[in-house]
N, C-alpha and C positions, 0 to 999 in steps of 0.2 A: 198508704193513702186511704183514706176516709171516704167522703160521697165524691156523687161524680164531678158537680163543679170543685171540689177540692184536689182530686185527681188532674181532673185538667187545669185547676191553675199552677198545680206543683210538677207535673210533666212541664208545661212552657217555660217555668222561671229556669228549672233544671237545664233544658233545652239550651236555652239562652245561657245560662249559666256556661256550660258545655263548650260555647263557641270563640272562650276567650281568647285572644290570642296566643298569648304564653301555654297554652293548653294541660294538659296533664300535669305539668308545672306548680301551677297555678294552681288548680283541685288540691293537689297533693300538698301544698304550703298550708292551704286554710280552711279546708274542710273535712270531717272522721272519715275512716275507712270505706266506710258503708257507701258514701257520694263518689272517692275514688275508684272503687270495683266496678259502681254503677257505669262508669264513664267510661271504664275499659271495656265493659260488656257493650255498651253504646257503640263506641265511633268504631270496632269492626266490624258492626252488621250492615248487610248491604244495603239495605233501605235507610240506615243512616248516611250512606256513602252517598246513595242517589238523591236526597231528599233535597227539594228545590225550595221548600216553605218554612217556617217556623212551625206550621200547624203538623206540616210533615213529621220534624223530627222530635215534637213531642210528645206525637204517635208512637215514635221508636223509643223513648225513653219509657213509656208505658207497657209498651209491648216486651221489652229488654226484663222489668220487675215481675211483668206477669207470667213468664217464662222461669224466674227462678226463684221461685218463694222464697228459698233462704235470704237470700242478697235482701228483696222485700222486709223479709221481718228486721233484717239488722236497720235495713234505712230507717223503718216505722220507729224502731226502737231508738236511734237518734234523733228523731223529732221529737221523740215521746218525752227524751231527755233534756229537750229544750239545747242542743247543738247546734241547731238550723233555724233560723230565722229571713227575713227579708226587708228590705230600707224601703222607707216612702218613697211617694214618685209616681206617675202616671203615662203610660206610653200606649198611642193608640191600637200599634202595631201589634202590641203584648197581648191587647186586650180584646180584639178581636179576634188573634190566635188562641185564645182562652173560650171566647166562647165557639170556634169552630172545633177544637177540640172534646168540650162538653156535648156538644151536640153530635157529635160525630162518635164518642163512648155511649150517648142514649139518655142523657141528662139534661137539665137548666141549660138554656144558653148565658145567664145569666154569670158571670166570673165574679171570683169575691172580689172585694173590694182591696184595700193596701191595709187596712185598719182590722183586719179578719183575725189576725193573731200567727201563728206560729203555721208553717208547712203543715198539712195533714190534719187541721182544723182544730187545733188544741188551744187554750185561751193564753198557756204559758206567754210569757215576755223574754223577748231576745238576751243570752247570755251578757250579765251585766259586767264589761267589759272597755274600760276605757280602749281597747287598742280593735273593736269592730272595724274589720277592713271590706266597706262596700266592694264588690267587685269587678269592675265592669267588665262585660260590653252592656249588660242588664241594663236597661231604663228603670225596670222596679227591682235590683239585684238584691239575690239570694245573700241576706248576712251572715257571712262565716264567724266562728267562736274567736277567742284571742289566737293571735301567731302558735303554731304548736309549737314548742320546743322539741328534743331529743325522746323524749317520753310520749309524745303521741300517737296515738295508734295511725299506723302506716306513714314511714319515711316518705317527704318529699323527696321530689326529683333532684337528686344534686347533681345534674348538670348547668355547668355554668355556660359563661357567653364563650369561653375561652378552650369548654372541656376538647379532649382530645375525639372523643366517638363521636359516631355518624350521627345526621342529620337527624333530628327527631322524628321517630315511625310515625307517626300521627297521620290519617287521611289528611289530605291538604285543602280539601274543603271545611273540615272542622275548624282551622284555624282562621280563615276571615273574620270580620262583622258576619252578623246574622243577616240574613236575609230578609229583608223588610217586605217582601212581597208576599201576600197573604191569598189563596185561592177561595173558590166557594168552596165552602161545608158540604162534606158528602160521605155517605158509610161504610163501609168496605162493599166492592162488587160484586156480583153475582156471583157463585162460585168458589170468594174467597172466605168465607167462613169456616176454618176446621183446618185449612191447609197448614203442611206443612211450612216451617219457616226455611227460607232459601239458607243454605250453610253459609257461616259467619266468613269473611274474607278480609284480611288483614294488609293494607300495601305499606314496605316499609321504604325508605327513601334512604338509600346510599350514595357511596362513591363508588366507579371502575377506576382502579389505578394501574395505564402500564408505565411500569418500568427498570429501566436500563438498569440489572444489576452491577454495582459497582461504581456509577455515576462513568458518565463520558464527558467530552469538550467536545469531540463530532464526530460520528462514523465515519471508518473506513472501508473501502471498497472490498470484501476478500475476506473481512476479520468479524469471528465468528463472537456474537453477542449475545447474553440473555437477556432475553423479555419475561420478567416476571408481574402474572397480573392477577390480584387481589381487590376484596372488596371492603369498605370502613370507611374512617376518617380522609377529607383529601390529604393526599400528600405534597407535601411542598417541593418533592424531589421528581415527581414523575413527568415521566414523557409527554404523557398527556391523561387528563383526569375527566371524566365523564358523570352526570349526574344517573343515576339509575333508580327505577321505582319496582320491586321485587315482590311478588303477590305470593300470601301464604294461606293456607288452607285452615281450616277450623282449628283441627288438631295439629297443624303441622308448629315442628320448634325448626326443623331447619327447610333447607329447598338445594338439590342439587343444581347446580348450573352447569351447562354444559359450554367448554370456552375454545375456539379456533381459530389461527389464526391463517389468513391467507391474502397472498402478495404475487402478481408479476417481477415484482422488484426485489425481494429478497428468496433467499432459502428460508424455507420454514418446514415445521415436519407436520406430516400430512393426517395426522389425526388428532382428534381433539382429547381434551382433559375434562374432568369434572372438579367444580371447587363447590365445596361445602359453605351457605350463609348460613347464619341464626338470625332470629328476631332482633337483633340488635342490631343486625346493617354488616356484621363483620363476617367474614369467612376465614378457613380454620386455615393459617397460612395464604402461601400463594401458589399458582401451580406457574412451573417455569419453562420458558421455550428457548430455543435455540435458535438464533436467527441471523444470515450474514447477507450481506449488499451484495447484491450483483453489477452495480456499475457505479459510479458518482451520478451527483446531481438530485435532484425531485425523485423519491421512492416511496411508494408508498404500500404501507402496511393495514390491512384490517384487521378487528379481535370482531371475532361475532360469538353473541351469548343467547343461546336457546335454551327454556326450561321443556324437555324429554320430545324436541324437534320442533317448538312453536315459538318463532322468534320472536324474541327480545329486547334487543342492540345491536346495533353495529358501531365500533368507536374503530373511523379510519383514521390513523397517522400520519402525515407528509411531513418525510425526513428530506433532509437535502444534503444525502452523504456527498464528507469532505467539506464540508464547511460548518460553521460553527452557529447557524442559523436558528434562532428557534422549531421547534416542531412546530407544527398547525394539525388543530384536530380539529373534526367534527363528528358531532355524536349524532346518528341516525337510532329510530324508534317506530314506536305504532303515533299514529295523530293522537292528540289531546283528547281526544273522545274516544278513541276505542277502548276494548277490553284488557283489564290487568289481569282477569281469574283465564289464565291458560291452559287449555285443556290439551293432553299429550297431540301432535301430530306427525304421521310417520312419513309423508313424501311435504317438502318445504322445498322451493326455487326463492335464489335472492338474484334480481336484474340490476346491476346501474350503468349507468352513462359511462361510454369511455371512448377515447381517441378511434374514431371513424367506428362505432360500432356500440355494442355493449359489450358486460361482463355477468357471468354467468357463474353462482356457487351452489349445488344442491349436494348437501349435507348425506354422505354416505355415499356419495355416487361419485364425486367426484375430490381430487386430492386438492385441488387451487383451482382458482376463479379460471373459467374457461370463455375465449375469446368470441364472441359474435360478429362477423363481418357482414352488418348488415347498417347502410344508412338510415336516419330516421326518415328520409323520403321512399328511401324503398320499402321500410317497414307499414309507415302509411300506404303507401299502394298496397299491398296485401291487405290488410287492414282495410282498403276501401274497396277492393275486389268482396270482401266478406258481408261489407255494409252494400252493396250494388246488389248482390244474389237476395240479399235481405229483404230488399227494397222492391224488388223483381218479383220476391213471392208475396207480401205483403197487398201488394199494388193488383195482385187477381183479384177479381170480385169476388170471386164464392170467398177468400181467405179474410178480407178487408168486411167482409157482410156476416157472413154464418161462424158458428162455431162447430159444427160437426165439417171433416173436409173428408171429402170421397178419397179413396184408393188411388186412385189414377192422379188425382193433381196430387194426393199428397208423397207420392211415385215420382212424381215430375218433381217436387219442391227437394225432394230428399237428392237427387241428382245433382241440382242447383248450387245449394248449399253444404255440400260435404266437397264436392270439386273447390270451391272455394276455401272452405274449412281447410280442405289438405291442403293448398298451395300455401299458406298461413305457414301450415307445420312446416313443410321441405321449408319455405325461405327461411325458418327459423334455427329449425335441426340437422337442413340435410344440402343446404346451399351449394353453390361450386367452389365455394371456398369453407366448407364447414371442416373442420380438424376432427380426426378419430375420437377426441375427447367428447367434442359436441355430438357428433351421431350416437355416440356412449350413452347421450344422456336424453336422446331419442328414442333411441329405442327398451331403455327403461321405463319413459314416461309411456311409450304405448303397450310398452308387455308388462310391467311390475306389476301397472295402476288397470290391471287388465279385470282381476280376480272378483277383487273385495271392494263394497262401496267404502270407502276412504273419502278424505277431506284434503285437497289439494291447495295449499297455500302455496299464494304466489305474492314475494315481497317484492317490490317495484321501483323503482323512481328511472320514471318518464318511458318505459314502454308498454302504452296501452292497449294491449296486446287482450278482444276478446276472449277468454281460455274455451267458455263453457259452448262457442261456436267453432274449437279446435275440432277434426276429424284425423283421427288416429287408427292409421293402417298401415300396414308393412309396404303393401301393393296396390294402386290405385284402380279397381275393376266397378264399371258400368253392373254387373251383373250381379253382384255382390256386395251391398251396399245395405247397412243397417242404421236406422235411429241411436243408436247403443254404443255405436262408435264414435257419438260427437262427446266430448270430455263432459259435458254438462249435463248427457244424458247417464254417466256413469257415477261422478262422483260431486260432492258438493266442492265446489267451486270457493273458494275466498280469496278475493286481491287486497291485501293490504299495501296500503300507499307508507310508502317508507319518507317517513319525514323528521327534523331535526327536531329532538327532544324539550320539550318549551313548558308541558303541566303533567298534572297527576291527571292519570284518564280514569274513569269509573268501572265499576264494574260491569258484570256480564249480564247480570239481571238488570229487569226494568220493574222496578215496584209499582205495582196495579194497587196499593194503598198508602192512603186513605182514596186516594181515586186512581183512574188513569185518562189523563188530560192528552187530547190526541185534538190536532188543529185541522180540518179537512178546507183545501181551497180549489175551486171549482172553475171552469169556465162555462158557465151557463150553454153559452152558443155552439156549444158541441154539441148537444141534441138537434138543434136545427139540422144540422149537418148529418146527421144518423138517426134512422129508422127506427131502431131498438133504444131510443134515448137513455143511453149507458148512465147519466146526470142524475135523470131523475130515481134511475135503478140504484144506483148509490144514496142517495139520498134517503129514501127507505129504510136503508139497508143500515145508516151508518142512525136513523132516529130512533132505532128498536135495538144498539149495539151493546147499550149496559154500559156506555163509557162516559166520563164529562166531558162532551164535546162542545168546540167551537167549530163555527162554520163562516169561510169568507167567498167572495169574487171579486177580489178588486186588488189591484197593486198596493192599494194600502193595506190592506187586509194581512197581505203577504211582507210589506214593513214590518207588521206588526207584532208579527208570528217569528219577526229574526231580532224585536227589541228585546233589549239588556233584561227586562223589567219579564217576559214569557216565560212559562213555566211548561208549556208543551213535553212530555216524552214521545209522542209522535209526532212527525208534521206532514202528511200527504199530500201531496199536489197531482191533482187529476185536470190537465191544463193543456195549452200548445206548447212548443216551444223549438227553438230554430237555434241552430248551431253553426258559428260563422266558420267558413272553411280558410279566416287570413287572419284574425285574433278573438280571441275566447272574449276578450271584453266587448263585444255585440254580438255574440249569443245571448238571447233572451229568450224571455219566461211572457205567453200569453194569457191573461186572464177575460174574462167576462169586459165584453165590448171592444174587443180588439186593444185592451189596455196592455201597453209592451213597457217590460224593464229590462234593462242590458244588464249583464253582467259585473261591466263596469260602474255600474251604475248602484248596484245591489253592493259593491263595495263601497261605495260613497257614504248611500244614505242606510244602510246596515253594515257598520265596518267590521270586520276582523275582532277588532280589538272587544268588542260589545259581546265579549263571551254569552253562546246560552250554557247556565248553570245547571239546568235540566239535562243536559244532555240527549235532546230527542233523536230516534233512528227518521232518518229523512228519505219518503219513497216519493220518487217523481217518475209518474205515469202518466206521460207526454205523448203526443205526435212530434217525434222527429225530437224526443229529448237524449238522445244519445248517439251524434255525431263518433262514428268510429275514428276520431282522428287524436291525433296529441291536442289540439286546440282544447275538443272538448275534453280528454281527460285534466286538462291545464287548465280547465274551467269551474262549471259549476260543482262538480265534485271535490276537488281540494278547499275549495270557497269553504260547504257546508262543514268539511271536517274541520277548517281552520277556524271556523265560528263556535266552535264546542261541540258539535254531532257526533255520536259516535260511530254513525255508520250511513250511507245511499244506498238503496236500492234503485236503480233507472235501467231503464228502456235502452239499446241496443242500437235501434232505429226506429222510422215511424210505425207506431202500433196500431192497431183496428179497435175502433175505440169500444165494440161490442167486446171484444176480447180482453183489453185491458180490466175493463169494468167486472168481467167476472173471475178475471186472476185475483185482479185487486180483493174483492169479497169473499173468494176460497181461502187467498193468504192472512189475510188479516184472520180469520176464525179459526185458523189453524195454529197463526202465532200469538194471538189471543189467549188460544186454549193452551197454550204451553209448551209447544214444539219450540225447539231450537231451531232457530233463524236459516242454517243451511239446510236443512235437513225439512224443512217448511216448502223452501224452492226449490228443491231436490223432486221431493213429492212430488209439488203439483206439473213438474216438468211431464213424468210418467205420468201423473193421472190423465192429464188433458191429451198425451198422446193415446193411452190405449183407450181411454173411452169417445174420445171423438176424431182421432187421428192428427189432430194438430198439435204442432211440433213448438209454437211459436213462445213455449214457454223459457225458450234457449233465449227470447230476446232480451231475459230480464238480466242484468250481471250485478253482482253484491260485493262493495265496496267496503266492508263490516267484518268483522269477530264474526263466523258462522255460529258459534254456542252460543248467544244474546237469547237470551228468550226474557217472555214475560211471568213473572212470578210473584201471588200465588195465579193460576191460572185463573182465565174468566171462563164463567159460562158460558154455552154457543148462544147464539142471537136468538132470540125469543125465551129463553129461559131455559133448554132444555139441556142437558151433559153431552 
């Protein structure tokens, strides 16, 4: 690439180029070597994965050449050659991502024209060539040379519509349309000059296949069967077939997967296997289980796949041994926006729903899912014993006013809240109907997790169960009572909400370039309300942050921040908000003038379906925004993750808005600066206890991938490291 507006206009066209649909396909039919490498080095990097703009991802096509001079000299050298050309045509979209890109390299804003000549500023004329195939999705498309036959450098992709292998690796954001929404021009931020590039991360998209060796007509009660499950092509024979999205590391060619299966309903053997994938979707064989019914009727079977104990999948089976019924599967995952780059974890809990109770599987602890005899009304009551002590210490004045707390109240609060905390535990681990297996897995969670700080993941669907407010003791003594023994003061805490597999989710990183676009919405009238005017203390704090910030108060403001059209990576809400104790759809959100939106309501006029493509981390730092009950876990939290977020952080119960305001300001320059996300809340739980005694940083719980950080790091606020 030549000068800088030539750089930026041949990064955008490339870009655009990039997002055709047929993908790598497509490159590989009709354009030299040099453009196909480009485009492999491209669409693994994770800021092309995150990138929500055109101006974005032709940042990452500059930044990809600049990084490997070789690759650079081969492309320049096919411009040079007149290989590469471009069709007339004019697109507004093109052409302001041209010049935010120029200006944003430190050039002209001014973009060539359609009439400039050749990529890389050469005066050459596009190969003369009756069979020039424009290419779309381009408005100004890059003109590739004639069709290559047999003889051109690097084979296209001969996968046909028909072929046998797995689904194309390609991130599944690269293959839309472009993204027509174009941000302001802005230059790398403070801090990110020099840094390192996040490691490349590749997601490739398969099939789980179980099945029935040997084909059946329909299980019998007694008669023992193999379940063999592999990864590839779907099969047209199996029991049930699952879409899976498998994350590979820079250098990695394969990934072990860890696969187990467990059942009430059948025999199965109680340890797991490892199956080998490659880049190509397929695994080397299948690994095979032995499995027989325990009774006729509805049985059912799980396969869970963790890569080195951080879940994956869950593909459960409903058999209906003795009859010749189809199977019914459903495939359980992480939401549409969490993290695919999985970092090992060694203590993992899976909860679900089951017949008067839940079911309980932690990997290495225990051989099959173990029974919980606990109602969801009972479990809520604990649950609201924990939010009541919460609300009890909250509701003191020195706690709800100051941030330093004396001795003696924070003596009294720690009483309050661990009696509650423990009763949590017992109804959970230690019930009058708790079975040897569940107290097993009790007294693991309080002695294993006793040592090392660790990251406790807990995979879920439908028990919202506080963790980081559990208090874990053998013996429950008045006298004997530590901060260190609630889970949250120990280990970093992650709930991932177990939900039925539907997109590709993004990576672990948040690209802080070319900017980092963070939406802050306010409710003004909270200052009125407090003495320390938390509002305006943020407000300060977020005008000096080094970020591209928007700033709202108003329900529309907050519309605005959930349209199709936002490019937001963060969205914070510093606001009221009230959580209905009889349906999650009139829990609402208060902003500036008493303006209230329900829930319900927030699905209407920002639906579901109106993905944000940004994928922002979403922290609401509320009064009274985290109702401990199922409502609100079956609220505003599944909402944001079902809109494309990859992650919540929210309030516990109502917060002291002095207190929020300076959580808020410590976390954000922590995770600004580069801290991984658990390990961010972790911190400041200790910090704000041993420096001012208060404990209240347990109120915050993280619904998110604890490793999310932002990459490369920003600078602290004011400019300094």
């Amino acid at each position: 690439m030549g000068t800088t507006p030539d750089r930026a206009f041949e990064a955008v066209i490339l870009a655009n180029t990039f997002l055709h649909e047929r993908g790598r396909q497509a490159i590989a039919e009709f354009f030299p070597q040099s453009v196909v490498d480009l485009y492999d080095a491209v669409v693994v990097r994770p800021d092309w994965q995150n990138a929500a703009t055109l101006t974005e991802r032709a940042l990452v096509v500059v930044a990809a050449l600049d990084a490997d001079p070789v690759l650079a000299a081969r492309y320049q050298s096919d411009v040079d050659a007149g290989l590469l050309g471009f069709g007339a045509g004019e697109d507004e979209a093109i052409d302001l991502a041209i010049s935010e890109v120029s200006e944003s390299l430190g050039g002209a804003q001014t973009a060539p024209g359609a009439d400039d000549g050749l990529l890389g500023g050469g005066a050459a004329e596009p190969p003369d060539s009756p069979d020039l195939v424009p290419l779309p999705p381009p408005a100004m498309p890059m003109t590739p040379p004639a069709h290559r036959g047999a003889d051109a450098a690097g084979p296209p992709d001969d996968r046909g519509a028909d072929a046998a292998g797995p689904p194309d690796d390609r991130v599944a954001e690269s293959a839309g349309p472009p993204d027509d929404r174009v941000a302001e021009s802005a230059g790398p931020p403070d801090g990110g000059a020099g840094a390192p590039e996040p490691a490349p991360v590749e997601t490739v998209q398969t099939w789980l296949n179980a099945e029935v060796q040997g084909g059946y007509d329909s299980l019998r009660e007694g008669v023992q069967y193999v379940l063999g499950i592999s990864f590839g092509a779907r099969s047209a024979t199996a029991a049930g077939a699952a879409q899976t999205v498998i994350p590979f590391g820079a250098t990695q060619t394969t990934v072990d997967l860890s696969v187990q299966l467990v059942s009430t309903d059948f025999e199965v053997p109680p340890l797991p296997q490892l199956i080998r994938v490659g880049r190509d979707g397929r695994s080397v064989g299948s690994v095979l289980f032995p499995c027989t019914p325990l009774h006729s009727g509805p049985s059912k079977l799980s396969v869970l796949v963790d890569v080195a104990g951080n879940f994956l999948q869950r593909l459960e089976l409903e058999f209906d041994v003795g009859s010749s019924k189809p199977v019914e599967s459903t495939n359980f995952g992480r939401p549409a926006g969490a993290a695919t780059t999985l970092e090992p974890r060694t203590a993992s809990m899976q909860f679900m729903p089951a017949t008067g109770g839940y079911e309980l599987f932690v990997k290495g602890v225990t051989d099959s899912e173990v029974f919980i005899q606990i109602t969801e009304d009972e479990l809520a009551a604990r649950i609201e014993g924990v939010r009541e002590a919460l609300l009890k210490t909250v509701k003191d004045p020195t706690f709800a006013l100051e941030l330093d707390i004396p001795p003696d109240l924070g003596a009294a609060a720690l009483k309050t809240l661990a009696f509650a905390g423990f009763r949590l535990y017992q109804a959970i681990f230690g019930g009058p109907f708790a079975s040897d297996e569940l107290k097993k897995v009790g007294r693991w969670l309080r002695e294993s997790l006793a040592d090392d700080v660790t990251t406790l993941q807990v995979v879920s669907r439908g028990f919202p169960v506080p963790w980081a407010l559990m208090y874990l003791t053998d013996r429950f003594s008045d006298d004997a009572l530590d901060w260190h023994d609630f889970i949250g003061m120990r280990h970093v805490v992650e709930q991932i909400p177990m939900r039925e597999i539907s997109a590709l989710p993004p990576v672990t990183t948040i690209p802080s370039t070319p900017d980092l676009s963070v939406r802050v919405l306010y409710n003004d009238g909270i200052d009125a309300q407090m003495p320390s005017r938390p509002v305006a203390a943020q407000r300060t704090y977020w005008g000096g942050r080094g970020v591209k910030l928007g700033e709202g108060t108003k329900v529309d403001d907050l519309k605005s921040a959930l349209a199709v059209s936002a490019a937001d990576k963060v969205l914070y809400l510093y606001c009221h908000a009230v959580a209905s104790d009889k349906d999650s759809d009139d829990s609402y959100l208060v902003m500036t003038g008493d303006q209230r939106i329900t829930l319900g309501e927030l699905a209407v006029y920002a639906p579901i379906e109106d993905q944000l493509s940004s994928h922002p981390l979403v922290i609401i730092n509320a009064c009274e925004s985290g109702d401990l009950s199922p409502n609100f876990y079956d609220g505003f939290v599944p909402y944001f993750l079902a809109k494309g977020a990859r992650g919540v952080i929210g309030t516990e119960c109502k917060t002291p808005g002095r207190f929020a305001s300076e959580w808020a300001i410590a976390f954000f320059d922590r995770f600004f600066g580069g801290e991984p996300l658990g390990e961010a809340v972790l911190s400041l739980r200790r910090d704000f206890l041993d420096k001012h005694g208060n404990p209240l940083g347990l109120l915050y719980g993280v619904h998110c991938d604890t490793d999310t950080r932002v990459d490369p790091a920003l600078a602290a606020a004011g400019g300094s490291n």
